[in-house]
C-alpha positions in Angstrom: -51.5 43.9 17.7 -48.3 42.6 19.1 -46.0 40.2 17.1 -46.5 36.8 18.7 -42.9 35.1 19.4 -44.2 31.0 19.4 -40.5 30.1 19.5 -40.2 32.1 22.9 -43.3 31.0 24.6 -42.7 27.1 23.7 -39.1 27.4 24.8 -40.3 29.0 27.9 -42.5 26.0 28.6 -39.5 23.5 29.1 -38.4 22.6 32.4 -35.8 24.5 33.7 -32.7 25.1 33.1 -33.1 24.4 29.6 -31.7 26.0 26.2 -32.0 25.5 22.6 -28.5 25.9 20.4 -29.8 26.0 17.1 -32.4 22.7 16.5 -30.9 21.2 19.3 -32.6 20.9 22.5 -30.4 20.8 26.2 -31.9 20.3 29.7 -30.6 19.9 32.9 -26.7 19.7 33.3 -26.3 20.3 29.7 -27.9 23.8 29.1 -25.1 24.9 31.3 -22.6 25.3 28.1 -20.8 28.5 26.6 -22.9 29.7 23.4 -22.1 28.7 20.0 -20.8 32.5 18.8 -18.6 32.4 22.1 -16.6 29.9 20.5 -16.7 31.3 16.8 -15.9 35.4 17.7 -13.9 34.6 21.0 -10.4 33.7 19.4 -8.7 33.5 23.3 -10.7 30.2 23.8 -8.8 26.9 22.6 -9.1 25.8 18.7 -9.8 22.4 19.3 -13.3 22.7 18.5 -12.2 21.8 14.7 -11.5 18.5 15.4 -15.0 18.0 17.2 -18.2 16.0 15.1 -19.9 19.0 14.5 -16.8 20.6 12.6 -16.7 17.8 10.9 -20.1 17.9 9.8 -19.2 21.1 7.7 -16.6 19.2 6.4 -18.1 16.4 5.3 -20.7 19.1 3.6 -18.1 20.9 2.0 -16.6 17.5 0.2 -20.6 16.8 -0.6 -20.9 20.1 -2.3 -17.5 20.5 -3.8 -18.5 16.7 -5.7 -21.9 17.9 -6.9 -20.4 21.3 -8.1 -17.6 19.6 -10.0 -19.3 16.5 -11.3 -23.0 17.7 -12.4 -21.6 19.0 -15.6 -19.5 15.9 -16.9 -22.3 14.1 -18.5 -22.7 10.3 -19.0 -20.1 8.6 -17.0 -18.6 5.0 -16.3 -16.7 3.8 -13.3 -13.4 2.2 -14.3 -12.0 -0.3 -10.8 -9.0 -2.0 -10.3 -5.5 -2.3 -8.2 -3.4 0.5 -8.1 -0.5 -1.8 -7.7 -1.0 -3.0 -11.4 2.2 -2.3 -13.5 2.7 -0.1 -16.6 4.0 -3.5 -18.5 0.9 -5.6 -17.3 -1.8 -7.1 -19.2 -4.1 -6.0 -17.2 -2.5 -2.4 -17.7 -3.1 -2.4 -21.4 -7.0 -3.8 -20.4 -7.4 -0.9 -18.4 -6.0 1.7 -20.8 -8.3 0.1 -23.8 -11.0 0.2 -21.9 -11.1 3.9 -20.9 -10.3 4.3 -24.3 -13.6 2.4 -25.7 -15.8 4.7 -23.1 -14.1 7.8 -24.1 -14.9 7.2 -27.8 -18.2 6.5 -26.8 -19.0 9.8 -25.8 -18.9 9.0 -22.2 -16.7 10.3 -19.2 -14.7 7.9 -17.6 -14.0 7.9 -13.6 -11.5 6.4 -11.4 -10.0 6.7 -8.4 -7.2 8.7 -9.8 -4.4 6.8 -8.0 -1.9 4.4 -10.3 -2.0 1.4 -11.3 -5.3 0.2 -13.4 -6.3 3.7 -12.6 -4.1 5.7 -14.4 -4.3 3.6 -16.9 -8.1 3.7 -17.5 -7.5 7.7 -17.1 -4.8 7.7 -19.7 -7.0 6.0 -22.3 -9.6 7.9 -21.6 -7.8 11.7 -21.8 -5.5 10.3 -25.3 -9.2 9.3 -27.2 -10.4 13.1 -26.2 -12.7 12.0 -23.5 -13.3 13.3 -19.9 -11.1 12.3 -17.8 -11.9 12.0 -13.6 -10.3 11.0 -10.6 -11.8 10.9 -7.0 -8.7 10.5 -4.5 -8.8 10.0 -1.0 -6.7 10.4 1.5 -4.8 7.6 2.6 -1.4 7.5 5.1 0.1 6.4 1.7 -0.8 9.3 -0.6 0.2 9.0 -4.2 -1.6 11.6 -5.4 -3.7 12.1 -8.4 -1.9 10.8 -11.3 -1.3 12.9 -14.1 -4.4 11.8 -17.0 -7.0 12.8 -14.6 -8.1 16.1 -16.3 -11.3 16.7 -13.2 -9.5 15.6 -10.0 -11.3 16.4 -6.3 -9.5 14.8 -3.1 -11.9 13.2 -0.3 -10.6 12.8 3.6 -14.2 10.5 3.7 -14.8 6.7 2.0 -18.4 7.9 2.2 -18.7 10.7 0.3 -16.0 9.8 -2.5 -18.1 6.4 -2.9 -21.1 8.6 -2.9 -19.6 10.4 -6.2 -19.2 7.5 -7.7 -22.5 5.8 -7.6 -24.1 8.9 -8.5 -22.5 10.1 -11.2 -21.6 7.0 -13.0 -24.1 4.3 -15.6 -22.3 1.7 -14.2 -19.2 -0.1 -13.0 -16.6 -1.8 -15.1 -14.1 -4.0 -12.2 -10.5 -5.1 -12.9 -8.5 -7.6 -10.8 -7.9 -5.2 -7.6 -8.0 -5.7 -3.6 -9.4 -4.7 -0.6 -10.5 -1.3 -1.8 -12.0 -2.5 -5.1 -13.7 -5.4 -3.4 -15.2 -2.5 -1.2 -16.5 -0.7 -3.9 -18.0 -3.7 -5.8 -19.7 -5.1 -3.2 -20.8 -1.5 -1.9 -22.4 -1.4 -5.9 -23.9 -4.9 -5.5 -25.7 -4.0 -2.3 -27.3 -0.9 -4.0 -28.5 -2.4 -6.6 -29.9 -5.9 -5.5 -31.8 -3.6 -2.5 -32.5 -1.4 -5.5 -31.5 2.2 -4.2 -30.0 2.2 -7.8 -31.3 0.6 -11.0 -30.0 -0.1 -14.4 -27.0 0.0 -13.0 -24.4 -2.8 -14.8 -21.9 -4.4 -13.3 -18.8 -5.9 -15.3 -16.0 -8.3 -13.9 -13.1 -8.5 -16.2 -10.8 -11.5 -16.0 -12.8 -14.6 -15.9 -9.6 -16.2 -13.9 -9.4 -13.8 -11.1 -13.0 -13.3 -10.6 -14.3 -16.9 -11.3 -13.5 -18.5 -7.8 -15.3 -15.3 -6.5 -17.9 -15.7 -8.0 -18.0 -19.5 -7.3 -17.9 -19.1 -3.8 -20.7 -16.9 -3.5 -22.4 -19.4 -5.6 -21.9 -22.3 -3.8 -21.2 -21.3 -0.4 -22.9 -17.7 0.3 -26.0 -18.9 -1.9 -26.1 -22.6 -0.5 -26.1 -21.4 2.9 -29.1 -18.9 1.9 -27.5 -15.7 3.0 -28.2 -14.2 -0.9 -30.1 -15.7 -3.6 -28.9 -17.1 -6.7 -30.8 -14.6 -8.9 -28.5 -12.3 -6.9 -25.9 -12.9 -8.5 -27.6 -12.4 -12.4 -26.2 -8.5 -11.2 -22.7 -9.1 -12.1 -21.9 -10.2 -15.5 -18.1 -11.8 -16.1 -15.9 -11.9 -19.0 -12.8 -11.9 -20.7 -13.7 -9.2 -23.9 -13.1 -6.3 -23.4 -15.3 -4.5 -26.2 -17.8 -6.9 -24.5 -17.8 -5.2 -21.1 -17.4 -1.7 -22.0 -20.7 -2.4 -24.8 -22.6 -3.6 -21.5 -21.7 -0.7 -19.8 -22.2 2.2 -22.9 -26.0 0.4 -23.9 -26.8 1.2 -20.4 -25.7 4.6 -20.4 -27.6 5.4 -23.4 -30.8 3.6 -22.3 -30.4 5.6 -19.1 -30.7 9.1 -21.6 -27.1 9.4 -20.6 -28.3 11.2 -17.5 -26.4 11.2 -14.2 -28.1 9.3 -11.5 -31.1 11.3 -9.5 
């Protein structure tokens, strides 16, 4: 008996013109379009086709799978935040620098952002106690680079998928004084946990004096308008002590069977 071809006889039953290119459907006035291998084995037509959405697409798959493949092996892991404009001579430096240092003797990997600042520092402590040592960059009109403790570094052109790295792979988030970009990635951690996408997943402020009036806004203005709920903000826990924060953050790695996020 003849091999039955369903694709061919449902495609034939759309109104004409009409073409599939790959999953996608086009009728009308956009079926009439050059096909997809024109534009990969034809190298006279114009290359702008790598700066299209679909190009990117493969792009953004490639960082996806690059982060997987680098960071599946690393084991237990805690996400070390703050400002990469924090000096080598600072407090909140030497903060930093313990506190990758605490995690690394704990058995657990430490990851940053691998810029300067309280990242390097977190990195460096981390590397000298013998720990792993990880930096997701990004790419930024004021590259730095990765700085020179990370010991796993991958670069990302997309927020996106570097912040998806980093929920993922981590037990939890431990937040220095930083700006715009570590407010991002707080709040982005806040809002997956209180809509619980993730869960036992600790949160850790330290410095009571820069994050106080945060906190105390939310409190009193964001909660008394009703936009969150006070029980909201039981998900991040502040303080001044360091081996406090990073023995939040380890207790829940090892109740979580030091396992990386599913």
């Amino acid at each position: 008996m003849p091999r039955q071809n369903s694709q061919a006889k449902n495609f034939e039953s759309l109104p004409d013109p009409a073409r599939r290119k790959g999953s996608v459907v086009l009728r009308r006035g956009q079926a009439d379009i050059p096909q997809s291998d024109r534009y990969l084995l034809d190298t006279r037509e114009n290359q702008d086709f790598t700066h299209t959405d679909p190009w990117r697409v493969l792009r953004i798959q490639s960082e996806f799978v690059e982060g997987f493949g680098a960071l599946a092996g690393i084991g237990p892991a805690i996400s070390v935040f703050g400002s990469a404009r924090t000096k080598r001579d600072s407090v909140r430096y030497a903060q930093a620098e313990k506190i990758g240092s605490l995690i690394a003797k704990a058995g657990v990997a430490v990851i940053t952002g691998g810029g300067p600042g309280a990242m390097e520092a977190a990195n460096k402590g981390a590397c000298e106690s013998g720990g792993v040592s990880v930096g997701l960059g990004i790419e930024l009109p004021f590259e730095t680079g990765l700085n020179e403790w990370v010991d796993v570094g991958i670069n990302f052109r997309y927020f996106f998928a570097r912040k998806t790295m980093f929920v993922k792979y981590s037990q939890g988030f431990v937040v220095l004084p930083g700006g715009y970009g570590t407010l991002d990635e707080l709040f982005e951690a806040v809002t997956l946990v209180q809509t619980e996408k993730v869960t036992g997943f600790p949160i850790v402020l330290v410095g009571t004096d820069y994050w106080g009036p945060l906190l105390e806004w939310l409190r009193n203005t964001v909660a008394e308008e009703g936009a969150i709920s006070i029980a909201d903000l039981d998900l991040i826990k502040l303080t001044d002590d360091i081996d406090e924060a990073v023995r939040i953050v380890i207790e829940s790695a090892h109740a979580n069977g030091f396992t990386a996020a599913d």
